[in-house]
N, C-alpha and C positions, 0 to 999 in steps of 0.2 A: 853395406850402405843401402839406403830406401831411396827408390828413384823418382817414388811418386808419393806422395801422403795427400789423402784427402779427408777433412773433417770435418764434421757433421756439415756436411754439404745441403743448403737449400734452394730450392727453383722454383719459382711460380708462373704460371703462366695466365695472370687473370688471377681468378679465383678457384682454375686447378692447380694442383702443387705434381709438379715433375720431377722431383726431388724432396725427398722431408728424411733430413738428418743422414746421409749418406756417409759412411766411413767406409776406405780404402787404401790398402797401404801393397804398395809394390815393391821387391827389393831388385835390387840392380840386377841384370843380366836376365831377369826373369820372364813369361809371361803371362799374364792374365786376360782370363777371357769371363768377358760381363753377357752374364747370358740371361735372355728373358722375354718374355711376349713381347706383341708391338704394344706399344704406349707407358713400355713399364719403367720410363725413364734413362733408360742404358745408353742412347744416342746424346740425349742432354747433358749427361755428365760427360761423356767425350767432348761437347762440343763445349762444354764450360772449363775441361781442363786443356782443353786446345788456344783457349781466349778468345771463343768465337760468340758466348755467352755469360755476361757475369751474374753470379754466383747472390743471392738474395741477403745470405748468409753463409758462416763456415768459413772454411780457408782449405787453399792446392798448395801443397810446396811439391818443387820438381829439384830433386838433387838437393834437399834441405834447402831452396830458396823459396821465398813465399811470393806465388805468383798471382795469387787472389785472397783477399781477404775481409775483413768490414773497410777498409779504406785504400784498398791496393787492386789494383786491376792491371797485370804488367801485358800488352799488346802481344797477339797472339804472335808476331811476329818476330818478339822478342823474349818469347819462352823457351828456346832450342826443343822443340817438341814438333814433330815432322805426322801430319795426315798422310794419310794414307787412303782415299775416296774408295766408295762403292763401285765404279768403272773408272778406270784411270785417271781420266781427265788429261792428258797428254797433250802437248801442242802440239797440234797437228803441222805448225809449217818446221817444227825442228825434228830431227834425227831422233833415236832413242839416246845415243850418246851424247846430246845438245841439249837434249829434257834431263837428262841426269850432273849437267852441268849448269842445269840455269839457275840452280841455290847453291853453288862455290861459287869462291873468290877467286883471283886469276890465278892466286897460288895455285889452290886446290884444282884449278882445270888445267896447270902445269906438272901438278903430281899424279897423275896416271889414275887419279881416284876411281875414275868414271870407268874407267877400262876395268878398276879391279872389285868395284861393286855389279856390275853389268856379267862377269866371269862369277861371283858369287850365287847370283841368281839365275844362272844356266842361258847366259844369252852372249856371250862371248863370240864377238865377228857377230854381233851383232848391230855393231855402233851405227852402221850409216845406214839405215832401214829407218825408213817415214812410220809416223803409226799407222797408217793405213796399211801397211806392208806386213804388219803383224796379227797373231788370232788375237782374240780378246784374253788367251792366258797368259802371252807374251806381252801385252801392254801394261796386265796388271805386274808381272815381271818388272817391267822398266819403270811403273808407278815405284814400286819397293825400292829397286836400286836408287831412284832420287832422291825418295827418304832417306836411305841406310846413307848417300852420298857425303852430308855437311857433318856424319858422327852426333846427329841430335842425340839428348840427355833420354829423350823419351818418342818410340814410334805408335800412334792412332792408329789404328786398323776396323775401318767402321764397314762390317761387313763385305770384305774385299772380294771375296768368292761368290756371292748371291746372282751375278749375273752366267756365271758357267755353268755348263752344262758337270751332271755327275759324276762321271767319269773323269773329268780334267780337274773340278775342283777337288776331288780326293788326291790326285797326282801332286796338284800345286800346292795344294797349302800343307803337305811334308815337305816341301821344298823351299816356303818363304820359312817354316818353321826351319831348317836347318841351316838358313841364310842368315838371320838373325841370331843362330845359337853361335856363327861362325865368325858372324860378326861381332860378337857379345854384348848385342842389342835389349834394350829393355822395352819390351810391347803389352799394348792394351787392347784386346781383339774384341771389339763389341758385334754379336752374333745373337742371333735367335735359332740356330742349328745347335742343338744337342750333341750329336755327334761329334760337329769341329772343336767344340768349347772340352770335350773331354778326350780330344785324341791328343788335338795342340798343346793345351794349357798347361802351364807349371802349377798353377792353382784356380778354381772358377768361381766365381763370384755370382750369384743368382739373383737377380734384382723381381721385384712384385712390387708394382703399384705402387714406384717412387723411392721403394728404400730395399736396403737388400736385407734378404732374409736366409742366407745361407754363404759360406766364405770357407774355404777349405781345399787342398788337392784335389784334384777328378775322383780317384779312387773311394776316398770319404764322402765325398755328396754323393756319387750313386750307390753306394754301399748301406751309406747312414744320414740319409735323407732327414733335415729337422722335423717333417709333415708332409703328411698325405699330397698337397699340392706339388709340393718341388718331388716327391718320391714319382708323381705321374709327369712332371714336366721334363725331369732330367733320365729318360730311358721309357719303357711300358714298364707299366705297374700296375702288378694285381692285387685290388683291397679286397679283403674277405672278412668277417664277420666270424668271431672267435672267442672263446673263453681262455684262462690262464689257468691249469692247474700244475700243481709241485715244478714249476718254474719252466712247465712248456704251454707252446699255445698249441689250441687244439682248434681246427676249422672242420670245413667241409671236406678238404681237399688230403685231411691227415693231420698229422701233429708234426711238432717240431720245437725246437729247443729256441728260448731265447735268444736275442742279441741286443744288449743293453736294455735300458730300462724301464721297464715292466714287469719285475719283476714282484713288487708289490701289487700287483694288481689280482691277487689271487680269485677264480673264482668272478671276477667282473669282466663285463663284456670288454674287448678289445678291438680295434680294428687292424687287419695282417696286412705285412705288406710281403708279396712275393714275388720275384725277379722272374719271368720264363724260364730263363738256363737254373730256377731250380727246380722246377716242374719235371719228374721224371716220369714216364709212361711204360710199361710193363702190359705187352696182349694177353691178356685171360680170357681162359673158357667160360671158367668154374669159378666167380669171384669167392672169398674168403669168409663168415661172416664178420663183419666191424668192417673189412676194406673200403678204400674211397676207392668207388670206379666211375668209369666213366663212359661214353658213347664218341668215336670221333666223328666231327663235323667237316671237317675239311682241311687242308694244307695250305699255306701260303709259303710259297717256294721264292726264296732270294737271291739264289745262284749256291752262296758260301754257305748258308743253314736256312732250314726252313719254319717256320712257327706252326705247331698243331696245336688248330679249336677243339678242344673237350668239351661236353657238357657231362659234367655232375648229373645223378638221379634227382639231386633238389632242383634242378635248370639251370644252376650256377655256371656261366660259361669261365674256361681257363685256356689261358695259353703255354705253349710248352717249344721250347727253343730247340732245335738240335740239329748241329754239323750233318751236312748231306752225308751219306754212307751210300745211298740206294735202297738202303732198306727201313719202306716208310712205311707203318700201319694202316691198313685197307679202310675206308672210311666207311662208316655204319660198326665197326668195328670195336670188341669192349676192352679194354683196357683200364689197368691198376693206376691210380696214382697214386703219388707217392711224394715227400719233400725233400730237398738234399738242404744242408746247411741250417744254418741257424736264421730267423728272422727278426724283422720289426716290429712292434708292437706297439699302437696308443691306444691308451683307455678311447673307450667308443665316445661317451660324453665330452672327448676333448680336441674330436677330430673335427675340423673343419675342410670342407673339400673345394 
């Protein structure tokens, strides 16, 4: 079952358009995370499949019901479709347990709901705490249990992590993520974090400049990126400047076998794209002659792996990923490089950046 369908979606705002021609389709249980610059439309369409914006053109159905259309606007109120805000937004004179109760019915605040969505998302014995009583992970906590509370069709999540700090927002949001999976909730995470869009999501949606330009699992948009833009948006990405010969590309940095299609391009300029984690580094004395080497510049240390700057003898700068071990190349120091895996390739004349 699809919990959410949106078709060719338009928004205008004046005479800019915040949406042109938007197509999304979500299947029950799942969730999707709309990831994209500011202004690239991603909040609009939340807030138009929320009922908080109608829709210029196009059509939302939620649960195969059509909630916006050319002559249908059903009130956000009455879409069973639960927000989820950027900081909670909590009433401050009621309880956590009183904020997760104040969209049930008397049934629903007679069936224990509150207690059992509140124990979902790690706040259990937490019912009678003010929101001031709480951090700001535990409010966005009890923001979620309010949502997940009435069993809406569909949960908004419009950047619910942006105000935490690092460290608590990677904690939390594997946490609202397994809250929702337990609850067999259907959510829309609209995010401009690359990271959260491809740790959480069931599938991520990449929106540019009003319309989306990329729809597929995490795994396939950073693997196999449509273009150079979303290749650099969705992870670091190194373009490099390359020919194609007997169906491998050949750069600055070495060669390497195709991945998908460019394979006609024989012999024509290409532009590469390469991951870090395939950037392999090798200390030489005595470079080879044909070898790609290189000069290091410096380490950027992250805790879990660190990225080493290369320069190429053409001045080409490259980065290169890899797991701490302790044993890091001395900087000033020359080194092989080298490609692991297969790459990306667009004809040069067809890349837009």
């Amino acid at each position: 079952m699809t919990a959410l369908t949106v078709t060719a979606a338009r928004k205008s705002y004046g005479a800019v358009p915040a949406l042109a021609d938007v197509d999304l389709s979500v299947p029950a249980g799942e969730l999707a995370a709309v990831l994209g610059p500011s202004g690239c439309g991603k909040t609009t369409l939340l807030r138009c499949i929320a009922g908080l914006e109608r829709l210029d053109a196009g059509e939302i159905r939620v649960a195969g019901s059509l909630v916006a259309g050319a002559r249908t606007h059903v009130p956000a109120h009455r879409r069973r479709v639960a927000l989820v805000p950027q900081e909670g937004a909590l009433f401050p004179h009621l309880t956590a347990a009183g904020n997760v109760e104040y969209g049930l019915d008397r049934a629903g605040r007679r069936s224990g709901r509150a207690d059992e969505v509140l124990a979902l998302v790690g706040l259990d014995g937490y019912q009678r705490r003010m929101p001031h009583e709480l951090s700001g992970g535990q409010q966005q906590r009890v923001a979620l249990a309010r949502a997940l509370a009435p069993r809406p069709q569909l949960i908004l999540l419009d950047e619910p992590f942006s105000a935490l700090d690092a460290g608590l927002r990677a904690s939390l949001r594997q946490d609202v993520r397994a809250a929702l999976r337990a609850d067999g909730a259907t959510a829309v995470l609209v995010t401009h974090d690359q990271a959260e869009a491809l740790s959480l999501a069931d599938h991520v949606v990449v929106m540019r400049d009003g319309k989306v330009v990329q729809d597929g699992p995490p795994t396939g948009v950073y693997a196999a990126p449509v273009d150079p833009w979303v290749a650099r948006f969705v992870g670091d990405a190194i373009l490099l400047p390359g020919v194609v010969r007997d169906g491998r590309a050949h750069t600055a940095a070495g060669e390497a076998a195709l991945h998908g299609g460019t394979g006609d391009a024989a012999n024509r300029p290409v532009t590469v794209l390469l991951r870090p984690e395939q950037v392999r580094l090798t200390p030489v004395e005595a470079p080879a002659a044909g070898e790609a080497t290189a000069r290091v510049l410096r380490h950027n240390f992250h805790g879990h792996d660190s990225l080493t700057v290369v320069r190429l003898e053409d001045g080409t700068e490259l980065q290169s990923r890899r797991l701490n071990d302790g044993a890091m190349v001395g900087l000033g120091s020359a080194v092989r490089v080298s490609i692991h895996g297969p790459v990306l390739a667009w004809h040069a004349d067809e890349v837009s950046l």
